[in-house]
N, C-alpha and C positions, 0 to 999 in steps of 0.2 A: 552415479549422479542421482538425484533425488527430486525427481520431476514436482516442480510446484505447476499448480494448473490456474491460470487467471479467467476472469468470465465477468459479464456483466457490463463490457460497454459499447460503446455505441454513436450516431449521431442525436445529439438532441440539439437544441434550442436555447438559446442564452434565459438564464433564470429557471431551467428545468432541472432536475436531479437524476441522479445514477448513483445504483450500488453496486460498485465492485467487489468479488470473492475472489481468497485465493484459498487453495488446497492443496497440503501437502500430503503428500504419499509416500507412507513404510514408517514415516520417523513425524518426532514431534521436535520443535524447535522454542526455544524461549527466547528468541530476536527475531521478531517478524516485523518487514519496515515497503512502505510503497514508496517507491519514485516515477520521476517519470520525466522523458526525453522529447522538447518539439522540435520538431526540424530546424535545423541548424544551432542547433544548442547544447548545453551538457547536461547530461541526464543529473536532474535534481531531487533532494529532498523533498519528500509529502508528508510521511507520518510514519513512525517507529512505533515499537512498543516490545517491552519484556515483561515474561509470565512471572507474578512472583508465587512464590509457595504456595497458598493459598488458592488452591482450585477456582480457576472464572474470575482470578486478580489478576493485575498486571498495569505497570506505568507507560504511558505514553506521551509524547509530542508531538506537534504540528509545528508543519510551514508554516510563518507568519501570513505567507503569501494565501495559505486556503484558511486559516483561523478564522473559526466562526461560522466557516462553511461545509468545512470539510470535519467529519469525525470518522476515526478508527478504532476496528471494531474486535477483541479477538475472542473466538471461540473457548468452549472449556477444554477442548482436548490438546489444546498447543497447538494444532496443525493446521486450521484456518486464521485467515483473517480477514478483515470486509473494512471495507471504504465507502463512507456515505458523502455524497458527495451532492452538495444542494447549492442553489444559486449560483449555478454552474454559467463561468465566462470566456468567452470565446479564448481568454488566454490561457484558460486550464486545458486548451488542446494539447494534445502530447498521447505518446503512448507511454501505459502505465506498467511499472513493472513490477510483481512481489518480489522481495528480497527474504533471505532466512539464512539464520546461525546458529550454532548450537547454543551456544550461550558468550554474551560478551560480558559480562556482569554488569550492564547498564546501558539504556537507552543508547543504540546507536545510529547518530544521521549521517555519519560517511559511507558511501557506496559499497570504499574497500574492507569495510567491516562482515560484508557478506559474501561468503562465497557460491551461494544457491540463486540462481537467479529463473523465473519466468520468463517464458518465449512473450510475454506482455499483451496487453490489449490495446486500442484502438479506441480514444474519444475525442469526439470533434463537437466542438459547441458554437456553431452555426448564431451570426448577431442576429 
């Protein structure tokens, strides 16, 4: 198994920001996607993205629901990726989790598209 490592959240404050990291170790992956699960809910769609040829390219999408507020971010080496996440509302609470695939040949927002999953973070956006 191929430990992705999440970091970066936290409590804040409705209208505050936070950027999540994830990090993967041994391997580099070209599907790196965030979701994230609130309590009593299904863990949902946040933002994918795939590396394309092209060193430091790669296509992405966003939830409608963070659009505009949320941007993902992905490193040059394949094995990060970051979550900027601004104007942050009490209903972006959830724990966040990085997902990764070796490659799916295209943007994937279904869960079962990944088999790599982060132990997740923790953010709470207090009104």
């Amino acid at each position: 198994q191929v430990p992705l490592v999440e970091s970066g959240g936290g409590l804040v404050q409705a209208g505050d920001s936070l950027r999540l990291s994830c990090a993967a170790s041994g391997r580099t992956f070209n599907n790196m996607a965030w979701f994230r699960q609130a309590p009593g809910k299904e863990r949902e769609f946040v933002a994918a993205t795939i590396a394309l040829i092209r060193a430091g390219t790669y296509l992405a999408d966003i939830a409608d629901s963070v659009k505009g507020r949320f941007t993902v971010i992905r490193g040059n080496a394949k094995n990060t990726l970051n979550l900027q996440m601004n104007s942050l509302k009490p209903e972006d609470t959830a724990v966040y989790y990085c997902a990764a695939a070796s490659d799916r040949g295209t943007v994937a927002k279904s869960a079962e598209s990944y088999p790599y999953w982060g132990q997740g973070t923790q953010v709470t956006v207090s009104s």
